[in-house]
C-alpha positions, 0 to 999 in steps of 0.5 A, a space after each residue: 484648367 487642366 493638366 497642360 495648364 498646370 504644367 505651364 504655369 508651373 513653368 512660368 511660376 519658376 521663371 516668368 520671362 520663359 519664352 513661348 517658344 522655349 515653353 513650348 520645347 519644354 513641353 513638346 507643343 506647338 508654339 502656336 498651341 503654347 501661345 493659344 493657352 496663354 491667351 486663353 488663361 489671361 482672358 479667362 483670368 487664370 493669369 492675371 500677370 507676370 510679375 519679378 518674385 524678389 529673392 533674398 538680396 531684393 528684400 534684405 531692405 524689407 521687413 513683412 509682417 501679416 497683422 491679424 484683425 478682429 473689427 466690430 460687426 459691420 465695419 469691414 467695408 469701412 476698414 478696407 476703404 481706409 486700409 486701401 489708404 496704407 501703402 505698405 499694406 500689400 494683401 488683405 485678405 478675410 478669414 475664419 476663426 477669430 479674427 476677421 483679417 489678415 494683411 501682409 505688410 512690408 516697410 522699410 524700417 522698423 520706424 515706419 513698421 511701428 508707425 503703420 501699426 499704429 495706423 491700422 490699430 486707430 482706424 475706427 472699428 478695429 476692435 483688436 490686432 496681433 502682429 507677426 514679423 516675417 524673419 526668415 523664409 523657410 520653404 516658398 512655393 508661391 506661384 
C-alpha cells in the first residue's frame, strides 16, 4: 500500500459514501485511476467493506464493554466456537500478557450485559474474566 493509498483510504475512513468522482477531485487523479485503486484494494483485501460508524446519538442505546480472558491451555478453539454463539460479542481478538482474549461486547442493557457475562464466564475452559465497561469516547480514530 502506498502513499496514494493512504491517502484514499484516509478519505473514506472519514466519509464512507464519498464518490469516486468527488475522491478523485480530492485528489487531483483521474476517475478512472481512483476506481482502479479501489478494485485493486478490495480484491487484495486492503478493504474488506464500507461500512456506517454510528456517533453519539446511534450508540446512546448501547453499552460496550471489552472483557479480558484468561482460558486454560488448549481450550482456544472450543471457546471461540462457543463465544461465535454470543451475539452481543462483536471483536475477539488474541493477546499477549496475561490474558489470552479480549472481546468488544455491546448490549442493550445492563440486564442483558450482566447476562451475557454470565454467559462467557461459564463456558468451559475459561479460567478467569475481567470486564471494563466503555463510558465515554474520548479520541476515535478508527478507520
Amino acid at each position: 500500500m502506498d502513499e496514494l493509498d493512504q491517502k484514499i483510504i484516509a478519505l473514506l475512513g472519514a466519509d464512507a459514501r464519498i464518490s469516486v468522482a468527488t475522491l478523485a477531485r480530492r485528489l487531483n487523479l483521474a476517475r478512472s485511476t481512483v476506481q482502479a485503486r479501489l478494485e485493486r484494494m478490495e480484491t487484495n483485501g486492503t478493504i474488506a467493506g464500507y461500512t456506517v460508524k454510528l456517533g453519539a446519538v446511534g450508540r446512546q442505546n448501547r453499552l460496550r464493554a471489552s472483557v479480558l480472558l484468561s482460558i486454560e491451555t488448549r481450550s482456544q478453539a472450543a471457546c471461540l466456537t462457543r463465544l461465535k454463539s454470543i451475539p452481543e460479542v462483536e471483536r475477539v481478538f488474541t493477546t499477549s500478557g496475561r490474558f489470552d482474549l479480549l472481546l468488544e461486547v455491546t448490549a442493550a442493557s445492563t440486564q442483558i450485559l450482566d447476562h451475557v457475562l454470565d454467559d462467557i464466564g461459564s463456558i468451559t475452559g475459561v479460567r478467569s474474566s475481567e470486564s471494563l465497561i466503555h463510558l465515554s469516547t474520548k479520541i476515535d480514530r478508527a478507520v
